[in-house]
CHARMM internal coordinates of N, CA and C (Angstrom, degrees):
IC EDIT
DIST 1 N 1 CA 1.4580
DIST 1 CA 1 C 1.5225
ANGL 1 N 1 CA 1 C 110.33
DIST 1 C 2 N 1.3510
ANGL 1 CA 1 C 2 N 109.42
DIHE 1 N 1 CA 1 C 2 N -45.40
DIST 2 N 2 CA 1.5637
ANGL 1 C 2 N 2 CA 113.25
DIHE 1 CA 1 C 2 N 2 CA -179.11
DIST 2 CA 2 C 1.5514
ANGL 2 N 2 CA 2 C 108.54
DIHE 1 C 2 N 2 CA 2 C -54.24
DIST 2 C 3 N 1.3034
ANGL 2 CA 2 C 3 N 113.81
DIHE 2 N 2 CA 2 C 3 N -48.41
DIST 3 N 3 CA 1.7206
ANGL 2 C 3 N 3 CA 116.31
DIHE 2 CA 2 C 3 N 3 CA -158.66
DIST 3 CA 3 C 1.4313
ANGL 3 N 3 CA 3 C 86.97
DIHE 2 C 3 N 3 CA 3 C -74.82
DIST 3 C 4 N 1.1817
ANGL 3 CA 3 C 4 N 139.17
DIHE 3 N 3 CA 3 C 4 N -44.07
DIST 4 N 4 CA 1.4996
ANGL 3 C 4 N 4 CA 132.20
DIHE 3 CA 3 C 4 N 4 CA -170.89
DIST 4 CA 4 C 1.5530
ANGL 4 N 4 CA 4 C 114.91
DIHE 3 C 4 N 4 CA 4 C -52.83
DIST 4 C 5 N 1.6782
ANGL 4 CA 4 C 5 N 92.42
DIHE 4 N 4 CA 4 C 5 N -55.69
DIST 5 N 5 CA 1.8586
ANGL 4 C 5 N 5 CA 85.95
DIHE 4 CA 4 C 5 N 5 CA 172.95
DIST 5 CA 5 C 1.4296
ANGL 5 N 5 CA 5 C 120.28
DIHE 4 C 5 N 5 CA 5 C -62.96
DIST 5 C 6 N 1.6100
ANGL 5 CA 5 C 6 N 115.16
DIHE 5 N 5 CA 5 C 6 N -34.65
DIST 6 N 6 CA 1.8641
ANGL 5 C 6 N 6 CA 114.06
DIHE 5 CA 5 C 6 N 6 CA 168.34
DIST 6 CA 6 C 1.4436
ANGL 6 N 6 CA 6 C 106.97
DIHE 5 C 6 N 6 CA 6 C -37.34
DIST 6 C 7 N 1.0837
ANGL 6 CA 6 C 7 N 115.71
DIHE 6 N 6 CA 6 C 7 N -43.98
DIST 7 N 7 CA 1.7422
ANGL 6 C 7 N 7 CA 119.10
DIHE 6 CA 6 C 7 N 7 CA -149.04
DIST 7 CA 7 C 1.3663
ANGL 7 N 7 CA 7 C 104.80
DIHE 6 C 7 N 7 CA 7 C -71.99
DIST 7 C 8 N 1.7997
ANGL 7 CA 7 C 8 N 92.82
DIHE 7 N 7 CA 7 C 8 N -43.98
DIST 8 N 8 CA 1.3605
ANGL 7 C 8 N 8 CA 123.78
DIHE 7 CA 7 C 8 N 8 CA -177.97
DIST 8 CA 8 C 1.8941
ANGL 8 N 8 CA 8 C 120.40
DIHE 7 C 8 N 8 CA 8 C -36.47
DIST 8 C 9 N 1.7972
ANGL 8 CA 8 C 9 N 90.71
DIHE 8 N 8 CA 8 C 9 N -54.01
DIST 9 N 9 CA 1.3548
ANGL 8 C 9 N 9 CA 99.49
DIHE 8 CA 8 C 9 N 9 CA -174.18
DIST 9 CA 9 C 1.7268
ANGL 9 N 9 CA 9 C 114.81
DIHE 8 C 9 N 9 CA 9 C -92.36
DIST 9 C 10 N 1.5533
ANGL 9 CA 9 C 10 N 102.61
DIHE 9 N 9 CA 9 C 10 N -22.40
DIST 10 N 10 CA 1.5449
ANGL 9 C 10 N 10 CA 100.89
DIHE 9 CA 9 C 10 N 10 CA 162.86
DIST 10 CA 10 C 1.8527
ANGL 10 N 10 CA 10 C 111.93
DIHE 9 C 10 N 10 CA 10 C -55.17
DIST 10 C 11 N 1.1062
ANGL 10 CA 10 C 11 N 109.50
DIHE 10 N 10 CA 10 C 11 N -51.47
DIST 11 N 11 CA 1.5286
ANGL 10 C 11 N 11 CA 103.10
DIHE 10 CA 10 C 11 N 11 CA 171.36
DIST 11 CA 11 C 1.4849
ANGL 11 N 11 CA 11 C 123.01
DIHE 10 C 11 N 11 CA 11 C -54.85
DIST 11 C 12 N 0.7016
ANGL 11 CA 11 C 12 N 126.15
DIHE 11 N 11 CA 11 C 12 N -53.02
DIST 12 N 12 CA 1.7097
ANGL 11 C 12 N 12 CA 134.75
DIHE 11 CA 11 C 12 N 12 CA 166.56
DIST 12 CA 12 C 1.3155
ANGL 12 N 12 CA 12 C 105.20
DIHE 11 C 12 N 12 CA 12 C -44.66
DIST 12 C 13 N 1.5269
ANGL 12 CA 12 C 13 N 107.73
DIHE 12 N 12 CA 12 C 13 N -55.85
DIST 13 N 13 CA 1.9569
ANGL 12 C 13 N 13 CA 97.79
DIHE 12 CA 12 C 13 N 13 CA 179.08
DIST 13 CA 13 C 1.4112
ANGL 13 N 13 CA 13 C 108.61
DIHE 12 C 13 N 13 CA 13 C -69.12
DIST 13 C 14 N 1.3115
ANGL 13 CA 13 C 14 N 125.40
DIHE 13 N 13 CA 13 C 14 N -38.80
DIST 14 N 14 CA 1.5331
ANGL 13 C 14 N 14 CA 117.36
DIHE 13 CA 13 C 14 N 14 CA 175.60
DIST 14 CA 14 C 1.3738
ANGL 14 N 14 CA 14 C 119.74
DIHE 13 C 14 N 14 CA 14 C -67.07
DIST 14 C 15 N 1.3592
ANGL 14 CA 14 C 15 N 136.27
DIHE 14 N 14 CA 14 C 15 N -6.00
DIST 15 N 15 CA 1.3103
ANGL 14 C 15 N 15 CA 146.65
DIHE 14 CA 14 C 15 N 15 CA -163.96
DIST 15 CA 15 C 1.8413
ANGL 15 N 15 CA 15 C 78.07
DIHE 14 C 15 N 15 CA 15 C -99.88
DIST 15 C 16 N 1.3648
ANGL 15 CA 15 C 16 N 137.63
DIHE 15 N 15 CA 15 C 16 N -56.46
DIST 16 N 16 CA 1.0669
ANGL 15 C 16 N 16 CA 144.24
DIHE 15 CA 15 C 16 N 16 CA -141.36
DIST 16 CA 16 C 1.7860
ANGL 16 N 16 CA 16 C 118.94
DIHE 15 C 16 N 16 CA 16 C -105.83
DIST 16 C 17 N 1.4807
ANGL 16 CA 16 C 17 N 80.92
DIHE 16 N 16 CA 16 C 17 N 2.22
DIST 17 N 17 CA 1.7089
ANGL 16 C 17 N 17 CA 97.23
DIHE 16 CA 16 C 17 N 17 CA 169.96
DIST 17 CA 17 C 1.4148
ANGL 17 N 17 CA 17 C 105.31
DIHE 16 C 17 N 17 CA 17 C -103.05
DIST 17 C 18 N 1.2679
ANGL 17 CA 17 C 18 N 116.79
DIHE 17 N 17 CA 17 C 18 N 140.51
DIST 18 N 18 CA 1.7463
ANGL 17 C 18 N 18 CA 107.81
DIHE 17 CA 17 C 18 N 18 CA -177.34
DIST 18 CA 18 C 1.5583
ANGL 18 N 18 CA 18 C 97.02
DIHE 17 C 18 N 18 CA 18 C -90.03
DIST 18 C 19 N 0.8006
ANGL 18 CA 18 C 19 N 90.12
DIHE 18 N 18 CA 18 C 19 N 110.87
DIST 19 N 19 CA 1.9973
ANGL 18 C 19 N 19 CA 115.17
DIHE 18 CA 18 C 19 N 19 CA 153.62
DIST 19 CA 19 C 1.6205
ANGL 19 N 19 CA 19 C 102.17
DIHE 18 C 19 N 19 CA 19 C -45.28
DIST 19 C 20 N 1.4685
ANGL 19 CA 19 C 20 N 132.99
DIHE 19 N 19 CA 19 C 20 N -35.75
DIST 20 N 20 CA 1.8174
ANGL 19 C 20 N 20 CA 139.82
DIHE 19 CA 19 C 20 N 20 CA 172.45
DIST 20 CA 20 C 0.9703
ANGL 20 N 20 CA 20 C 119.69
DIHE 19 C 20 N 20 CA 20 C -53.89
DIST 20 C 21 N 1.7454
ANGL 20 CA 20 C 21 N 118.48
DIHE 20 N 20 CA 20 C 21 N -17.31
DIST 21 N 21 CA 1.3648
ANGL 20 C 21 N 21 CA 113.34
DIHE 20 CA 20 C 21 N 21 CA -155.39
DIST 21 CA 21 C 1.7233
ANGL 21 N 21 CA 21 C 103.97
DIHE 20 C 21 N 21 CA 21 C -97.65
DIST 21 C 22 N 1.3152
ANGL 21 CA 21 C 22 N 92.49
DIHE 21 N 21 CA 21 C 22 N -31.23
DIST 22 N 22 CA 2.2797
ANGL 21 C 22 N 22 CA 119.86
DIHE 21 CA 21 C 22 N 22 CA 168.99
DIST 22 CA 22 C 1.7696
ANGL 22 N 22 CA 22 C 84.90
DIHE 21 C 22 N 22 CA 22 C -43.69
DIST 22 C 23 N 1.1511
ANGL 22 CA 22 C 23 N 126.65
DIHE 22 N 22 CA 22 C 23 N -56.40
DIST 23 N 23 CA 1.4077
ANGL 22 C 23 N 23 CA 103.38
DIHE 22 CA 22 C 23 N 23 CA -160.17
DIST 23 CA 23 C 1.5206
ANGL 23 N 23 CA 23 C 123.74
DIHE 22 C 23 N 23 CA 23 C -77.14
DIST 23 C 24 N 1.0691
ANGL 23 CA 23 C 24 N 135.10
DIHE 23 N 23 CA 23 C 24 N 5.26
DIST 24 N 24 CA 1.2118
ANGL 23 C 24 N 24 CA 134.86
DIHE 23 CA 23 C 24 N 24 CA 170.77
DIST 24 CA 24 C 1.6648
ANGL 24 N 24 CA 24 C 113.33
DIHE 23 C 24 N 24 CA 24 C -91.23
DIST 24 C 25 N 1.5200
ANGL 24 CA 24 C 25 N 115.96
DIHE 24 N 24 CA 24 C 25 N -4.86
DIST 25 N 25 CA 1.7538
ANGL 24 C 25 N 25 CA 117.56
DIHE 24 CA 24 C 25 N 25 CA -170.32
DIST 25 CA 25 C 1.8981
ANGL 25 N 25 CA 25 C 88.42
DIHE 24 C 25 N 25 CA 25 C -109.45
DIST 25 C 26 N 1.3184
ANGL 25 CA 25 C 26 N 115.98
DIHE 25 N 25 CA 25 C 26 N -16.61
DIST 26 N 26 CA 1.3548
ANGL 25 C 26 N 26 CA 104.01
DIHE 25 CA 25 C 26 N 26 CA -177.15
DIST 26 CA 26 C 1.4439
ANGL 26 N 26 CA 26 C 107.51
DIHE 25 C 26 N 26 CA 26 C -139.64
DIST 26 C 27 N 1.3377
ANGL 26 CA 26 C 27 N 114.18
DIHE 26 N 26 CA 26 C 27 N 136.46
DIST 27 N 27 CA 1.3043
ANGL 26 C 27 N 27 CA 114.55
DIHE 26 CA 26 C 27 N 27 CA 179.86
DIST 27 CA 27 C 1.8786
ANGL 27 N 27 CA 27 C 110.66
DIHE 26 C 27 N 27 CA 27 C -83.41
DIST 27 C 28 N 1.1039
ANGL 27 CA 27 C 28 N 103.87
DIHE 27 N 27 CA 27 C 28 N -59.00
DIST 28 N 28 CA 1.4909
ANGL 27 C 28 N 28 CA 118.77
DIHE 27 CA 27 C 28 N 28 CA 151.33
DIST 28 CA 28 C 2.0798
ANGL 28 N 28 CA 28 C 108.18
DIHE 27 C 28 N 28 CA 28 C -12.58
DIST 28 C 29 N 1.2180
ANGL 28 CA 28 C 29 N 94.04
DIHE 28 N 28 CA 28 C 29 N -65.98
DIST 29 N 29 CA 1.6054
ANGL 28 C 29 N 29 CA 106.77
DIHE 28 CA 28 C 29 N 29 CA -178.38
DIST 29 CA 29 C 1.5187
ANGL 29 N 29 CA 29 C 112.54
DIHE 28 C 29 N 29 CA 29 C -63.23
DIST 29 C 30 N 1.5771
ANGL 29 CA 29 C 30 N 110.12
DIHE 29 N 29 CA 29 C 30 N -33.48
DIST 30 N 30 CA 1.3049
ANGL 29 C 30 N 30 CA 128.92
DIHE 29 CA 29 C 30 N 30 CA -166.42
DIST 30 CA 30 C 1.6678
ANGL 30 N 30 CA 30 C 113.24
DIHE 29 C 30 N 30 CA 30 C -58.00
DIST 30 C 31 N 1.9457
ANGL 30 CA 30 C 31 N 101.13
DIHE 30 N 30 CA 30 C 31 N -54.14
DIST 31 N 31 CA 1.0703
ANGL 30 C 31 N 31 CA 136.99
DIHE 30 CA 30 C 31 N 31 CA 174.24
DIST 31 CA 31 C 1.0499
ANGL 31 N 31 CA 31 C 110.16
DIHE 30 C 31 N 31 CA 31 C -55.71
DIST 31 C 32 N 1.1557
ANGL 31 CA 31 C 32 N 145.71
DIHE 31 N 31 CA 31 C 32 N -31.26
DIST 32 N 32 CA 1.8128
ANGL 31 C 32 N 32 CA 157.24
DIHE 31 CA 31 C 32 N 32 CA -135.40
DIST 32 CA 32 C 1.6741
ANGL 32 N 32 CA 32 C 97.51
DIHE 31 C 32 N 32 CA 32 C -125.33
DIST 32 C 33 N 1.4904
ANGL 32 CA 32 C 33 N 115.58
DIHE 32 N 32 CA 32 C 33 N -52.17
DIST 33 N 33 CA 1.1999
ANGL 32 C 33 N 33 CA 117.10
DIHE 32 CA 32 C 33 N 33 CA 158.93
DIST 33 CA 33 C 1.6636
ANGL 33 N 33 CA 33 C 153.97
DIHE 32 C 33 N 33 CA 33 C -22.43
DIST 33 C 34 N 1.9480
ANGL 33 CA 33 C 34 N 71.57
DIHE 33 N 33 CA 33 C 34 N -63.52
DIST 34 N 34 CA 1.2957
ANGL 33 C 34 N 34 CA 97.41
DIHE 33 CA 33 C 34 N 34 CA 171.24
DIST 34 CA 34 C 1.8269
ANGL 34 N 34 CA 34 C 122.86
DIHE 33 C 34 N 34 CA 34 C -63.83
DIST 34 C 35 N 1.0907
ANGL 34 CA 34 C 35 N 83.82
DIHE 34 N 34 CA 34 C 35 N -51.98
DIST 35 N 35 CA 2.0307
ANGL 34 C 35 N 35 CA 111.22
DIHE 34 CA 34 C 35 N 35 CA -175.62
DIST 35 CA 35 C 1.4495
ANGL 35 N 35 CA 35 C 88.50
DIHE 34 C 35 N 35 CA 35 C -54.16
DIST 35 C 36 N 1.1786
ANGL 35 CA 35 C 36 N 123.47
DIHE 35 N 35 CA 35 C 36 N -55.93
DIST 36 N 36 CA 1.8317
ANGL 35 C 36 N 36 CA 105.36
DIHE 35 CA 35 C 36 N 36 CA -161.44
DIST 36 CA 36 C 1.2615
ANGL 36 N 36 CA 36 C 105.05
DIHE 35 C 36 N 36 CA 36 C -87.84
DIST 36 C 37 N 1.4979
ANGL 36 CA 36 C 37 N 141.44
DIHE 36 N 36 CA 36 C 37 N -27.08
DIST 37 N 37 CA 1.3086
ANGL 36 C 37 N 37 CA 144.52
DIHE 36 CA 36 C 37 N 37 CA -164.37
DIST 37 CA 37 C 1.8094
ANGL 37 N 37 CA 37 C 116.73
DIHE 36 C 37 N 37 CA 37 C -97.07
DIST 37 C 38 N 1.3441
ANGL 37 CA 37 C 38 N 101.55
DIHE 37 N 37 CA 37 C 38 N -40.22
DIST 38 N 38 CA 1.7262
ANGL 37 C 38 N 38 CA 95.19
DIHE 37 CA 37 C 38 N 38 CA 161.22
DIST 38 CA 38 C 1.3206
ANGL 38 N 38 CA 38 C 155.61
DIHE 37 C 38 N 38 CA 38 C -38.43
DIST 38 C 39 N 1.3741
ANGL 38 CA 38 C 39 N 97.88
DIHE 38 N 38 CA 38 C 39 N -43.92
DIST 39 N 39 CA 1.8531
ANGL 38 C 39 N 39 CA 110.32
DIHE 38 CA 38 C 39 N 39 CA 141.86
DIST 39 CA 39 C 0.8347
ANGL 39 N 39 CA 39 C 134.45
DIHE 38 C 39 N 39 CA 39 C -37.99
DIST 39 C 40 N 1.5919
ANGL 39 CA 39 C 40 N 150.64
DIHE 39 N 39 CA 39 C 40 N 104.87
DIST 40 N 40 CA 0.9652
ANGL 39 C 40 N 40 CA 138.20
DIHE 39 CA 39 C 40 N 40 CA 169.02
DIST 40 CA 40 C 1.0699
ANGL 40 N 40 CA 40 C 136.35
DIHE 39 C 40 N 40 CA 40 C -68.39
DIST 40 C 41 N 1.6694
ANGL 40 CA 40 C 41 N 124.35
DIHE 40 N 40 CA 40 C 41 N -5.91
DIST 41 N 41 CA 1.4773
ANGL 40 C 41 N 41 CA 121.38
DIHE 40 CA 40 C 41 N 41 CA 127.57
DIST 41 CA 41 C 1.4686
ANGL 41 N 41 CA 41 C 142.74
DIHE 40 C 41 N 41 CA 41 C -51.77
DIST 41 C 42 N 1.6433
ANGL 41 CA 41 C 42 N 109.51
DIHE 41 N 41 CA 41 C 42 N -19.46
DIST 42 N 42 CA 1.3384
ANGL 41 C 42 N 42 CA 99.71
DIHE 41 CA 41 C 42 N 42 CA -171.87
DIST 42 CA 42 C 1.8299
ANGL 42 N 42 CA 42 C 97.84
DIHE 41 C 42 N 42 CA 42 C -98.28
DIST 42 C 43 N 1.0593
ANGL 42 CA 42 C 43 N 112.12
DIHE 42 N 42 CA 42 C 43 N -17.29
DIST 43 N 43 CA 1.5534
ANGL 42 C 43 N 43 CA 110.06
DIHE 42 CA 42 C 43 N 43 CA 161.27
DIST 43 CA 43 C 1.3856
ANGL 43 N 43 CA 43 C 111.29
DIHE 42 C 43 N 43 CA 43 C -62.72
DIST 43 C 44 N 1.0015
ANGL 43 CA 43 C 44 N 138.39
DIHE 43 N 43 CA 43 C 44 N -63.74
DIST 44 N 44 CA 1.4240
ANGL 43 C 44 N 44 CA 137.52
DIHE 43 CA 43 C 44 N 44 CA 167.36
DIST 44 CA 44 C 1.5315
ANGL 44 N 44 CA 44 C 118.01
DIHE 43 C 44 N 44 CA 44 C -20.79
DIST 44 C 45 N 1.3101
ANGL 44 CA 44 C 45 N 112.80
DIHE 44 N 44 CA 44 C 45 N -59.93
DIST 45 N 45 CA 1.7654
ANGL 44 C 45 N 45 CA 139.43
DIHE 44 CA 44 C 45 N 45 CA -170.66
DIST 45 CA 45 C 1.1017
ANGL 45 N 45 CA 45 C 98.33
DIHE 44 C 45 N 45 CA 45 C -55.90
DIST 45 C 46 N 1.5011
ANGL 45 CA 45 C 46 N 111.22
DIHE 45 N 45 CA 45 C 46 N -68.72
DIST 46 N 46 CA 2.0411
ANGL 45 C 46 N 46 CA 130.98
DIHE 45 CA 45 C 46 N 46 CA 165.77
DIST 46 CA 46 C 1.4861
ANGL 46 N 46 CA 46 C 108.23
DIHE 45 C 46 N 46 CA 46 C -11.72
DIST 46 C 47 N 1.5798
ANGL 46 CA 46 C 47 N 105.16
DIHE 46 N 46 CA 46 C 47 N -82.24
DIST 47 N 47 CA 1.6562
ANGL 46 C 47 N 47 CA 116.83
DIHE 46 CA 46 C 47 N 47 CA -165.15
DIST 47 CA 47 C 1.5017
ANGL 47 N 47 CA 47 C 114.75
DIHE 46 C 47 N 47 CA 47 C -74.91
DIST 47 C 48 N 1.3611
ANGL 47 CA 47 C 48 N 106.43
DIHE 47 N 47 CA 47 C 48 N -15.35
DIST 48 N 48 CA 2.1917
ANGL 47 C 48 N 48 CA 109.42
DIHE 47 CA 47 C 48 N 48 CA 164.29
DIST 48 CA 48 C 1.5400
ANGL 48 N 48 CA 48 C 81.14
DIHE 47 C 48 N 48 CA 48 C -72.76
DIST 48 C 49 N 1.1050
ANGL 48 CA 48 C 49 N 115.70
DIHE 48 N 48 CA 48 C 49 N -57.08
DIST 49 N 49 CA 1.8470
ANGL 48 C 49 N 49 CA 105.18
DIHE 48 CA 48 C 49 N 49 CA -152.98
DIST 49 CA 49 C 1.5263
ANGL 49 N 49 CA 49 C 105.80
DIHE 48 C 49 N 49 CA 49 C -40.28
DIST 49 C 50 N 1.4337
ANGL 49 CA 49 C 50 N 110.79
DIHE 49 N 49 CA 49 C 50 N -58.83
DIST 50 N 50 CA 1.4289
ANGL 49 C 50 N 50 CA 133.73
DIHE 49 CA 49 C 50 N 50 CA -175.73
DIST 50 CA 50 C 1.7765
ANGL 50 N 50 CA 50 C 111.43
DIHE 49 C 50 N 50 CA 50 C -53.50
DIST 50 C 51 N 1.0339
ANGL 50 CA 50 C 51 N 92.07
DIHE 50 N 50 CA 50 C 51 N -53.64
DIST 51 N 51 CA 1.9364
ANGL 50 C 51 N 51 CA 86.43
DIHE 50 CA 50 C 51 N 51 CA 178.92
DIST 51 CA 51 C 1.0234
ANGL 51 N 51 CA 51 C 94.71
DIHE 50 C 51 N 51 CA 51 C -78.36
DIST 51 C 52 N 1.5016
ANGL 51 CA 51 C 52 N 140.67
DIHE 51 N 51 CA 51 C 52 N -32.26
DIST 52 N 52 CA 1.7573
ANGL 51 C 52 N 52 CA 107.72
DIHE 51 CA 51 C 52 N 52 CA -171.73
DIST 52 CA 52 C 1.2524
ANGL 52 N 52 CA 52 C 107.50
DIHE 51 C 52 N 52 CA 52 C -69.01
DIST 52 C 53 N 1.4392
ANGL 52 CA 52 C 53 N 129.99
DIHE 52 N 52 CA 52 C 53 N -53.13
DIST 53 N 53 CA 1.1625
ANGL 52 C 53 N 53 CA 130.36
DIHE 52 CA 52 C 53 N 53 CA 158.53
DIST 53 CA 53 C 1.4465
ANGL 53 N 53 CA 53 C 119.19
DIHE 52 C 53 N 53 CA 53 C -9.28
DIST 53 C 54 N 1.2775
ANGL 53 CA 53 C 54 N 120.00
DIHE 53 N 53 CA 53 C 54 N -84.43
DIST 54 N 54 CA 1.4599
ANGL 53 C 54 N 54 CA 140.51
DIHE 53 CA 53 C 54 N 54 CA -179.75
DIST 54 CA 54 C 1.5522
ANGL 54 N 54 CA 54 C 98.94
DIHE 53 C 54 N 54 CA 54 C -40.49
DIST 54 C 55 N 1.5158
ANGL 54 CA 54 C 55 N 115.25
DIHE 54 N 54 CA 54 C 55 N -53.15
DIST 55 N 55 CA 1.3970
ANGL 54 C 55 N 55 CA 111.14
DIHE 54 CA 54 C 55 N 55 CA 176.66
DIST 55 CA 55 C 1.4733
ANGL 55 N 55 CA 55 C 127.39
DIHE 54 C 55 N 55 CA 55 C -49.30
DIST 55 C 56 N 1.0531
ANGL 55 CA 55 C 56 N 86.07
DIHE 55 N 55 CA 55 C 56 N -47.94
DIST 56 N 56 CA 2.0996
ANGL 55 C 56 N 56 CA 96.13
DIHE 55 CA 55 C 56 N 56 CA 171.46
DIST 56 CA 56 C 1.3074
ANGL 56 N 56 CA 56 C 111.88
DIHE 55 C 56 N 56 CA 56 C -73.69
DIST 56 C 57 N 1.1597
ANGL 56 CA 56 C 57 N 130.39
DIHE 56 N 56 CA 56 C 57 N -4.43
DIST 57 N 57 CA 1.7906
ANGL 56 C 57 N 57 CA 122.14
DIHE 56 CA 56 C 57 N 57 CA -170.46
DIST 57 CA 57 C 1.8625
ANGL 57 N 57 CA 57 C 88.12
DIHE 56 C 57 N 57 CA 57 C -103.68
DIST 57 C 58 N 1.3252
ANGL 57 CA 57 C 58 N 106.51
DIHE 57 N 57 CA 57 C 58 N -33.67
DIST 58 N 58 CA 1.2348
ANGL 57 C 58 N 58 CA 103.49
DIHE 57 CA 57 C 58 N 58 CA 177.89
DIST 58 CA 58 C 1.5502
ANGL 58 N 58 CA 58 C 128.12
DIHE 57 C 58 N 58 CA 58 C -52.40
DIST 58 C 59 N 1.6036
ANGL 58 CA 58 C 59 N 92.71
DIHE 58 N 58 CA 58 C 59 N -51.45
DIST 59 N 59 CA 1.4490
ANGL 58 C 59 N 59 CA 120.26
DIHE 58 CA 58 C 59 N 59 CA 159.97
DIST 59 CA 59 C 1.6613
ANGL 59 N 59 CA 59 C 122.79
DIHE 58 C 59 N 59 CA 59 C -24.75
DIST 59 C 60 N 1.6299
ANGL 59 CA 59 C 60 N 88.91
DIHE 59 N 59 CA 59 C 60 N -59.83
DIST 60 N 60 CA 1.4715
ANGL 59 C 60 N 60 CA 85.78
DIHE 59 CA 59 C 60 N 60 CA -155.68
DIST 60 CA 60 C 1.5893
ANGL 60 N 60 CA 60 C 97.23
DIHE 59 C 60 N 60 CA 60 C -87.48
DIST 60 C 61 N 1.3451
ANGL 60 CA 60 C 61 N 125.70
DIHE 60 N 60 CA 60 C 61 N -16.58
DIST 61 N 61 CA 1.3623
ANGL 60 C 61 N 61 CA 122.63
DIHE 60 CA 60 C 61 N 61 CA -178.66
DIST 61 CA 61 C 1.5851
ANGL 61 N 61 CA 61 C 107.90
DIHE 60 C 61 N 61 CA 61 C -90.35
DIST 61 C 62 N 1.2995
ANGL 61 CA 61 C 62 N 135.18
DIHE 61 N 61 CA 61 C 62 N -0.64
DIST 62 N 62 CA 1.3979
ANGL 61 C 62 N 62 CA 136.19
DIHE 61 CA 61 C 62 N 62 CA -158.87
DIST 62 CA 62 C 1.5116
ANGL 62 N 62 CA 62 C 99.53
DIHE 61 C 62 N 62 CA 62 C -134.13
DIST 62 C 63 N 1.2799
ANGL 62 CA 62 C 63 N 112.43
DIHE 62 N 62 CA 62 C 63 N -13.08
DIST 63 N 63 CA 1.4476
ANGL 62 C 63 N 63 CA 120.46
DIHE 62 CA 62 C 63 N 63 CA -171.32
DIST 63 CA 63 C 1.3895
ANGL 63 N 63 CA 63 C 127.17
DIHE 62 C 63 N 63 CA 63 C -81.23
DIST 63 C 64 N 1.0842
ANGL 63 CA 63 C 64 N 117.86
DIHE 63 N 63 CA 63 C 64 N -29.08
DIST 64 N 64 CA 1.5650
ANGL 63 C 64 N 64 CA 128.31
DIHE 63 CA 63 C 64 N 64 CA 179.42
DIST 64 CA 64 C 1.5809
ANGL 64 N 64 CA 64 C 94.14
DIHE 63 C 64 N 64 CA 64 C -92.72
DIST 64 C 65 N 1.3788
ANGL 64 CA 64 C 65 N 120.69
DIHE 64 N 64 CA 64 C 65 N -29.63
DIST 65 N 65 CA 1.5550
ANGL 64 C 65 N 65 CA 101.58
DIHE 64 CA 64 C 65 N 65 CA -177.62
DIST 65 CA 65 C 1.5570
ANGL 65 N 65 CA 65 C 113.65
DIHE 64 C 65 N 65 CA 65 C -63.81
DIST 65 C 66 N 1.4759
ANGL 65 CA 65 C 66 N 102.04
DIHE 65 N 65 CA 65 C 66 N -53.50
DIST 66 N 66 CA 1.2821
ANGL 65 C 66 N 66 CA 110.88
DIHE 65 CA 65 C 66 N 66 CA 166.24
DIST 66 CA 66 C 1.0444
ANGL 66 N 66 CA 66 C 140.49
DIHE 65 C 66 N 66 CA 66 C -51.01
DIST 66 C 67 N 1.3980
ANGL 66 CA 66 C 67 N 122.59
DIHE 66 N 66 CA 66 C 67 N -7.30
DIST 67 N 67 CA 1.5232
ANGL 66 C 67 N 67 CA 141.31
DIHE 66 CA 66 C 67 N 67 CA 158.53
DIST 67 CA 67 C 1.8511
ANGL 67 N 67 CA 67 C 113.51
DIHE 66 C 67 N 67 CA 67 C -72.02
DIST 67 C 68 N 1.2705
ANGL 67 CA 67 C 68 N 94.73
DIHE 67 N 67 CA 67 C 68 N -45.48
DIST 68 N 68 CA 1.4576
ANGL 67 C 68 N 68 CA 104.74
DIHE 67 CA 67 C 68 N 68 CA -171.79
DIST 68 CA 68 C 1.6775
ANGL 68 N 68 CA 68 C 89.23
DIHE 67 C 68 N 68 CA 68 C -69.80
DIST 68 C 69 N 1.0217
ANGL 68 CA 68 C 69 N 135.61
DIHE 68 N 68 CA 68 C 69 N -54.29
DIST 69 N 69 CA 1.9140
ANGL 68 C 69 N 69 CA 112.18
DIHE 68 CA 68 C 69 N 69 CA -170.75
DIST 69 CA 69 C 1.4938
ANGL 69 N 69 CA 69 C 121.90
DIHE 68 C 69 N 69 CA 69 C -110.14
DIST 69 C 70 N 1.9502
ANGL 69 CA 69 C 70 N 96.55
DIHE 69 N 69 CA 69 C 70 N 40.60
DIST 70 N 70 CA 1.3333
ANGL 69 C 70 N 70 CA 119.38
DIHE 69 CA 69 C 70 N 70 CA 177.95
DIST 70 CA 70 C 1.9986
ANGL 70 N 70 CA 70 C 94.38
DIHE 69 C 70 N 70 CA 70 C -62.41
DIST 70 C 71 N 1.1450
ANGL 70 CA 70 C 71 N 122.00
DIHE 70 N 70 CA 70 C 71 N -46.54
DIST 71 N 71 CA 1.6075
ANGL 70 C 71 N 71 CA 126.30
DIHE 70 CA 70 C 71 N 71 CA -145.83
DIST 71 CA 71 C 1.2811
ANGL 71 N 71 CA 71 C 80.33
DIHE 70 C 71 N 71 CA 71 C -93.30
DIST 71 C 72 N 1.4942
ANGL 71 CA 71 C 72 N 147.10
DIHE 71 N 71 CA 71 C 72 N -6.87
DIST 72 N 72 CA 1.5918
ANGL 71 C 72 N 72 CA 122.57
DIHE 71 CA 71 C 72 N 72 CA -173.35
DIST 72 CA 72 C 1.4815
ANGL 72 N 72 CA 72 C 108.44
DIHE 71 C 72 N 72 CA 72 C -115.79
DIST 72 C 73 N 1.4741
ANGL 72 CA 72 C 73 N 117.69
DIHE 72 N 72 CA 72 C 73 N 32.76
DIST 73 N 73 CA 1.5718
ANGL 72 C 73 N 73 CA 117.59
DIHE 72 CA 72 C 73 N 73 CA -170.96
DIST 73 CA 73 C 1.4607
ANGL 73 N 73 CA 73 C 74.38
DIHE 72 C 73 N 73 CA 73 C -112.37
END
COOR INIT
IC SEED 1 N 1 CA 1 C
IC BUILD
């Protein structure tokens, strides 16, 4: 349970760190950036990827609680 919520909140902080800011210390990075993020489909794809993700970590760390006071709502 513990390592799940670690994982849990490393994702949330990495969702919440801008990945934009890498491109101004590397041009290399800049270039690489650009190419995958310009699309406005592959931004789209990105942030489903990310909340579904987030959704399932939620799941599995929020899920058994929510089982336990399923019968007292």
């Amino acid at each position: 349970m513990r390592r799940k919520f670690v994982f849990l909140v490393f994702w949330v902080l990495g969702m919440l760190f801008p990945m934009a800011w890498f491109t101004r210390l590397s041009a290399t990075y800049n270039r690489a950036f650009r190419y995958v993020f310009t699309p406005t489909w592959t931004h789209v794809v990105m942030h489903a990827f990310l909340y579904a993700v987030l959704a399932y970590l939620l799941g599995q760390v929020l899920g058994p609680r929510l089982r336990l006071h399923r019968g007292r709502w």
